[in-house]
C-alpha positions in Angstrom: 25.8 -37.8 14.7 29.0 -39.5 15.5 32.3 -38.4 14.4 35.0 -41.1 13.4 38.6 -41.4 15.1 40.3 -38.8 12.1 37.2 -36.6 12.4 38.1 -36.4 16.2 41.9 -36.2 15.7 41.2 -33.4 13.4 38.6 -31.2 15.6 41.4 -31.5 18.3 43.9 -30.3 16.3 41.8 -27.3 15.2 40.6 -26.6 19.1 44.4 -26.6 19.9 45.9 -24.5 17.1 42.6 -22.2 16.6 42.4 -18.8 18.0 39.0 -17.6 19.3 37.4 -16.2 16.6 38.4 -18.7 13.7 37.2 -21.2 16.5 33.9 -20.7 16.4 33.7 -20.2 12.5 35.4 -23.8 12.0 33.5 -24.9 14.8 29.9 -23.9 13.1 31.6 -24.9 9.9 32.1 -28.7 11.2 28.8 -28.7 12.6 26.7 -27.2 9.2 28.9 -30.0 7.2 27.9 -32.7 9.7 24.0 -31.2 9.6 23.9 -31.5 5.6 25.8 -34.9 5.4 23.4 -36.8 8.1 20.4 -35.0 5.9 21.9 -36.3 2.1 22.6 -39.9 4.1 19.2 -40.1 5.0 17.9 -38.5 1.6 20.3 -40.8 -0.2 19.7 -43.8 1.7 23.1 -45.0 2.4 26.4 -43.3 4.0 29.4 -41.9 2.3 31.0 -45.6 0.3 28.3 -47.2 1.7 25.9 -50.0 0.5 22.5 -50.5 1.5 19.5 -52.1 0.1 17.3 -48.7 1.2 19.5 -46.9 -1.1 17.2 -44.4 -3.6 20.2 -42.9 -5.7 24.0 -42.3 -5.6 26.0 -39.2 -4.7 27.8 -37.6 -8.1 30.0 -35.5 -6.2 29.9 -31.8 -4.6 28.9 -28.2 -4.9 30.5 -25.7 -3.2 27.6 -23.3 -0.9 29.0 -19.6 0.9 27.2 -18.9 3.6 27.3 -15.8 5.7 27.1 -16.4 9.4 28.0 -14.2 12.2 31.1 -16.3 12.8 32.3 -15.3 9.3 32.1 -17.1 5.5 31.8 -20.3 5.9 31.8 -22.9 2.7 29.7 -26.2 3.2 30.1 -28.7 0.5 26.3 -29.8 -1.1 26.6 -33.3 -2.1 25.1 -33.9 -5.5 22.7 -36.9 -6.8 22.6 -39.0 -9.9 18.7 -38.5 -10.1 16.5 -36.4 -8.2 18.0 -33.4 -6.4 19.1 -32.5 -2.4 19.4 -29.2 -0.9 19.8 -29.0 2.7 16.6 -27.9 4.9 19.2 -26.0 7.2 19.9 -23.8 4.5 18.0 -21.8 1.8 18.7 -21.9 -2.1 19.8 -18.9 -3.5 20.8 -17.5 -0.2 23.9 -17.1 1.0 23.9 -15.8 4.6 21.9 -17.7 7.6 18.7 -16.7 8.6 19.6 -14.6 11.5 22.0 -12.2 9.5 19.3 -12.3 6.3 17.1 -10.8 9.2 19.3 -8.3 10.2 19.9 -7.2 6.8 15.9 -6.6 5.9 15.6 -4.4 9.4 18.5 -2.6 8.6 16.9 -1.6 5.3 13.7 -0.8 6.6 15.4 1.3 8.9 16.8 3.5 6.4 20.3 2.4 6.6 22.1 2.5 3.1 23.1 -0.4 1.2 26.8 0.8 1.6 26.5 0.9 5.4 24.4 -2.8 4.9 27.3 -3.8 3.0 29.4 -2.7 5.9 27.4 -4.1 8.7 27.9 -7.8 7.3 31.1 -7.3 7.3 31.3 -5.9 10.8 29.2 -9.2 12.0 32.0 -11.3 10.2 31.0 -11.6 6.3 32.7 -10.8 3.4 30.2 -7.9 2.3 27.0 -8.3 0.6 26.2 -6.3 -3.1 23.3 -4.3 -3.6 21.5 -6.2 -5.8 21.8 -9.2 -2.9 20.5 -6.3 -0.5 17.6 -5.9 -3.2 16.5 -9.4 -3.5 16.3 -10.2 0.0 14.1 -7.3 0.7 12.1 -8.0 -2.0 11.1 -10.6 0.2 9.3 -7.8 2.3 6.8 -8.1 -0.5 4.5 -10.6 0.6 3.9 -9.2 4.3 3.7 -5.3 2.4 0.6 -6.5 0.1 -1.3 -8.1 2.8 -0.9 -4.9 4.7 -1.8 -3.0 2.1 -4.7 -4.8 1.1 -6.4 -5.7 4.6 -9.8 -4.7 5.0 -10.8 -1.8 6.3 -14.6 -2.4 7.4 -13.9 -3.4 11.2 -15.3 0.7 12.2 -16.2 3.9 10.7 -13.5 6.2 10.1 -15.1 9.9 10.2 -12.1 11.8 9.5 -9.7 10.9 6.7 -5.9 13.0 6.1 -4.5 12.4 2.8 -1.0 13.7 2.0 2.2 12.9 -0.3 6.1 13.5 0.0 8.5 13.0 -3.0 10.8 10.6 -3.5 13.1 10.0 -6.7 12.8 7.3 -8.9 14.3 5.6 -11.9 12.0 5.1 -14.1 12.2 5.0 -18.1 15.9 4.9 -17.8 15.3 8.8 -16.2 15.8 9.8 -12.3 12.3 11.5 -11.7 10.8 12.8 -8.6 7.5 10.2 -7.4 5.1 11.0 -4.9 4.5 8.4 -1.9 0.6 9.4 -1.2 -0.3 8.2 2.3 -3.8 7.5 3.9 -4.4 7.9 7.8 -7.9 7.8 9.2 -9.6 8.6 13.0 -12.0 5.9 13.6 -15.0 6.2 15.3 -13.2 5.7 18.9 -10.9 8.2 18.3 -7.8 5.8 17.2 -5.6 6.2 14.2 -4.7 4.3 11.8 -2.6 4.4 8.2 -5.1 3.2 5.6 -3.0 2.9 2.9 -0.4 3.9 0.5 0.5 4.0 -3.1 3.5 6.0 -5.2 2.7 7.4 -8.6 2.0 10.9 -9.8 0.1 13.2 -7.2 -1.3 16.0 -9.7 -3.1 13.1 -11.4 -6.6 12.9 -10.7 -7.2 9.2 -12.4 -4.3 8.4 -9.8 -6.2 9.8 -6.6 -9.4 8.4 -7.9 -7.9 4.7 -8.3 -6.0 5.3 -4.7 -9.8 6.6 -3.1 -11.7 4.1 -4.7 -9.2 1.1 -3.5 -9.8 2.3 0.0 -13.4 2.1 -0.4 -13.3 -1.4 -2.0 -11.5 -2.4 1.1 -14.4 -1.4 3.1 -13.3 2.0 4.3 -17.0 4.1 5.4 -18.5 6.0 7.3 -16.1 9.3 6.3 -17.6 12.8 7.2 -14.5 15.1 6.4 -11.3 14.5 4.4 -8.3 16.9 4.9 -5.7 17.2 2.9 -3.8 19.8 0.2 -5.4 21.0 -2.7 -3.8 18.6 -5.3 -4.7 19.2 -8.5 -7.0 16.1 -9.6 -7.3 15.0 -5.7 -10.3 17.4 -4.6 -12.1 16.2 -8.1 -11.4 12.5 -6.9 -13.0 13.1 -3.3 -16.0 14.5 -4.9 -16.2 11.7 -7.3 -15.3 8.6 -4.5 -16.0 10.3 -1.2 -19.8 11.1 -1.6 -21.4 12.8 1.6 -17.9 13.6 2.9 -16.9 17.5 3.2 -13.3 18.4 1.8 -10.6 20.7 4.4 -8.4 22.3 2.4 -5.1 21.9 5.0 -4.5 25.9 6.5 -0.9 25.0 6.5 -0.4 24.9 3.0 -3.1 27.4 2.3 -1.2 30.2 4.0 2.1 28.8 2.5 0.0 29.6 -0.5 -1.0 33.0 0.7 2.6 34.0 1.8 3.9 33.4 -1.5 2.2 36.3 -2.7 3.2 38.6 0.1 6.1 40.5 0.0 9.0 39.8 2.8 8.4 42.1 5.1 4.8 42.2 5.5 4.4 38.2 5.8 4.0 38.2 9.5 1.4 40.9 9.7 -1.0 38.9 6.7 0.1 35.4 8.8 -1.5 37.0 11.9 -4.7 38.6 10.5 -5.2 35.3 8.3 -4.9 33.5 11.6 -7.6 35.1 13.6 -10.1 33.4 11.3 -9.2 30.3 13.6 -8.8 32.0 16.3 -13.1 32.5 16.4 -15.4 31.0 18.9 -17.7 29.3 16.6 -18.7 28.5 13.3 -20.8 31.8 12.8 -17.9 33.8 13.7 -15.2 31.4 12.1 -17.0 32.1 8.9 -17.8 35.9 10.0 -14.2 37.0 10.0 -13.3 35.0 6.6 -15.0 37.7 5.2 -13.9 40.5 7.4 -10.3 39.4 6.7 -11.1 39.6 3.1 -12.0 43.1 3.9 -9.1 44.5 5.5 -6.6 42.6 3.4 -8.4 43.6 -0.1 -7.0 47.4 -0.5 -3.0 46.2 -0.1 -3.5 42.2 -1.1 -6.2 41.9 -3.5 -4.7 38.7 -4.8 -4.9 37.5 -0.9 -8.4 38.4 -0.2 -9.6 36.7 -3.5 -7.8 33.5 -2.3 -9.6 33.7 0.9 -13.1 34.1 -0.4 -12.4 31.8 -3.1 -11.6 28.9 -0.2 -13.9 30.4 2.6 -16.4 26.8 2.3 -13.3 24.8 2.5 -10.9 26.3 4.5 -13.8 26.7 7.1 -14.9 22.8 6.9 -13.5 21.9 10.2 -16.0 24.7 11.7 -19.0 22.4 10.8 -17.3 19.8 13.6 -16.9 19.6 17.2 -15.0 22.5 18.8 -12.9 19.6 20.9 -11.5 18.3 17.1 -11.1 22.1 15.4 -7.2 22.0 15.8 -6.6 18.4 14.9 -8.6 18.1 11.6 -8.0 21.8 10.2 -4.9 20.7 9.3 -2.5 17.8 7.6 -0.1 18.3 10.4 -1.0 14.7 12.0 0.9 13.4 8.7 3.9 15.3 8.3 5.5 13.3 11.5 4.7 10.3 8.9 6.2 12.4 6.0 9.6 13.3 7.3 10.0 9.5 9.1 9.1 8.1 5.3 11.9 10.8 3.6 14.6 10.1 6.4 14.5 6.2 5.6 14.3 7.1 1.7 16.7 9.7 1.5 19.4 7.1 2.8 18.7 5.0 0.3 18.6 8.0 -2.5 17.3 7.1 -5.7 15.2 3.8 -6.2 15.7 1.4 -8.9 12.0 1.2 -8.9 8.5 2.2 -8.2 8.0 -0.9 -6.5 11.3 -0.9 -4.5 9.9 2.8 -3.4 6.6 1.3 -2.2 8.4 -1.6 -0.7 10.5 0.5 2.2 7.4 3.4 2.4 5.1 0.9 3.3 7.1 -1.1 5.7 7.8 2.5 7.7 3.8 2.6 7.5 3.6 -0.4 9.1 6.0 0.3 12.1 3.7 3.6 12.9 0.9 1.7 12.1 1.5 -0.8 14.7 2.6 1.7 17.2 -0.9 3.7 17.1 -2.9 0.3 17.3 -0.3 -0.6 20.5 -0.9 2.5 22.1 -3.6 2.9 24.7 -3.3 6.9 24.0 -6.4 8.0 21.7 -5.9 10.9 18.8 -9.1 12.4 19.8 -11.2 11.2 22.7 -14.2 8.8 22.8 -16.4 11.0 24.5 -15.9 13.8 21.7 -16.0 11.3 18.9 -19.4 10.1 19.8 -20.8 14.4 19.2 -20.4 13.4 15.5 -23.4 11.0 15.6 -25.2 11.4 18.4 -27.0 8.2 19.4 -30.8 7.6 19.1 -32.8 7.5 22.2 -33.5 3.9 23.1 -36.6 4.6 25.8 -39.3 6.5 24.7 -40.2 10.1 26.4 -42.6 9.9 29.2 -45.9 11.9 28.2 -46.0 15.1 29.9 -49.4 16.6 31.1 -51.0 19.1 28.8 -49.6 22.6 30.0 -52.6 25.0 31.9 -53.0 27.4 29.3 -55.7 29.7 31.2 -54.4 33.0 32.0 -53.4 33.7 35.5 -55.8 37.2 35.3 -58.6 34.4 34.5 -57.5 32.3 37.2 -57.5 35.3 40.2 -60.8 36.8 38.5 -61.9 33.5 39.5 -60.6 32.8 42.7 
């Protein structure tokens, strides 16, 4: 790509008089115009005033293009054609900052960093600012790599324990700001690894919701599921009955005894926390059960209202009891989600409210992803491999030796006898 004497005599003249910063943005500048010229001369078939018999068509002129860079705005001049049309490869319609920067502005978004403080990041890396709805349209380009995520398969192992759980997020939807739930999916595979199995935002009361959310899981393959702990949503224990055949329900103790607390006065919350606790305090699943029961008992004369909650939810607030002892304080609970939950609310809450369901979906899932990754990364199991494989014991692959018939005389026989 040669430059002609006044192209040189000009680029000197620049180096000379430039100072270091608008240097390098004329600099890039020169070399971007240069780029797209050598790429319309080769499209066009002929140079600037040039004839050739290879020509194809004839320039009509030029378009102005902005482009963001790191070295600052930058305008590149798009020469236009009488027939057909030429966009530079170097650069992408539509887009006005390079692809570094465009990068930089989806990971920024992903990380929870507002749209103002995006805004304020471009111009920090030498831009004139970037508007929401730019912010918006290039993240929508997250789309793509979110759906194949979201819809990967999901029969590659079993997955014996499933934790479902949702945080709130607001929304505008209707023309109305209202509060959505982001329902997440993480499963324990059969060698004790996790892994988010899905995600979806909509209305978590809802059992037709939860029964579309279950069943997708399914249809991607997900089996093998012996227990499922979450909350008790209204409409979600319905839809594990319904999609989740063969697979016992925990209801999560956390928000159980939230439950419970709530109809305890202040000042004797701590002494019900404690004797509600010592059901999981028990040995094993006799006793677990056992004390439900006794707990009842005691609470029943002062708490009535707590000792009916606890009978009412003795099968499945004792599920995990039907497990191995190794996995009781991992799967009684939703607590291996709420690290998930407040990671998903940090990112959203700096964004506040969403313009859209979809735009909701879009930053949840990509902070899925991240964890997602990490787990599969890790060599660190959730539970370990050894204790996984108590769940299904494995057949016996060599047959028992035949032992001899046992003597079955008496020994007063035998001395008589002797």
């Amino acid at each position: 790509m040669a430059l002609d004497d006044s192209a040189l005599l000009e680029m000197i003249e620049m180096l000379r008089t430039a100072d270091g910063g608008e240097l390098m943005r004329r600099l890039l500048g020169g070399m971007l115009q240069a780029v797209v010229d050598a790429e319309a001369t080769a499209r066009i078939g002929a140079g600037l005033h040039e004839r050739t018999e290879a020509r194809t068509t004839q320039r009509n002129g030029t378009r102005d293009k902005l482009v963001t860079t790191a070295a600052g705005d930058l305008t590149v001049l798009i020469p236009k054609v009488r027939t057909g049309s030429f966009f530079p490869a170097l650069l992408a319609p539509r887009r006005r900052i390079d692809v570094a920067l465009h990068a930089v502005v989806m990971q920024a978004y992903v990380e929870g960093v507002s749209t103002r403080r995006v805004d304020d990041l471009v111009i920090a890396m030498g831009g004139t600012g970037i508007s929401k709805s730019e912010v918006s349209r290039i993240c929508a380009q997250l789309d793509t790599e979110v759906a194949i995520w979201r819809t990967r398969t999901l029969d590659h192992i079993a997955f014996p324990y499933v934790f479902l759980d949702a945080t709130y997020c607001k929304v505008r939807l209707n023309g109305r700001v209202v509060s959505q739930a982001v329902v997440i999916a993480t499963g324990v595979s059969a060698d004790g690894r996790r892994e988010v199995l899905g995600c979806a935002t909509g209305d978590s009361e809802n059992e037709t919701f939860w029964t579309e959310f279950l069943r997708d899981l399914r249809d991607r393959g997900l089996a093998g599921v012996q227990l499922v702990i979450s909350d008790a949503h209204s409409g979600l224990v319905k839809a594990v009955e319904t999609v989740m055949q063969g697979a016992s329900w925990q209801r999560c103790r956390v928000h159980f005894m939230r439950n419970v607390l709530a109809k305890v006065s202040k000042g004797h919350d701590e002494m019900v926390a404690a004797t509600v606790r010592a059901i999981f305090a028990q040995p094993g699943q006799a006793e677990v059960r056992k004390q439900v029961d006794l707990v009842a008992t005691m609470l029943h004369g002062q708490f009535p209202a707590v000792a009916q909650m606890l009978l009412d939810a003795k099968a499945d607030l004792t599920a995990f009891s039907d497990f191995p002892h190794a996995h009781w304080r991992k799967i009684w609970s939703t607590n291996p989600l709420e690290r998930l939950n407040r990671e998903v609310k940090r990112r959203t809450d700096a964004v506040g409210i969403f313009p859209n369901p979809a735009a909701l979906l879009r930053l949840s899932s990509c902070v899925l992803i991240e964890a997602h990754d990490e787990w599969q990364d890790s060599d660190r199991r959730y539970l370990s491999e050894e204790s996984m494989a108590l769940l299904n014991p494995p057949a016996p692959t060599v047959l028992e030796p035949k032992t001899a018939t046992p003597d079955t005389t008496p020994r007063k026989e035998i001395a008589a006898t002797a």
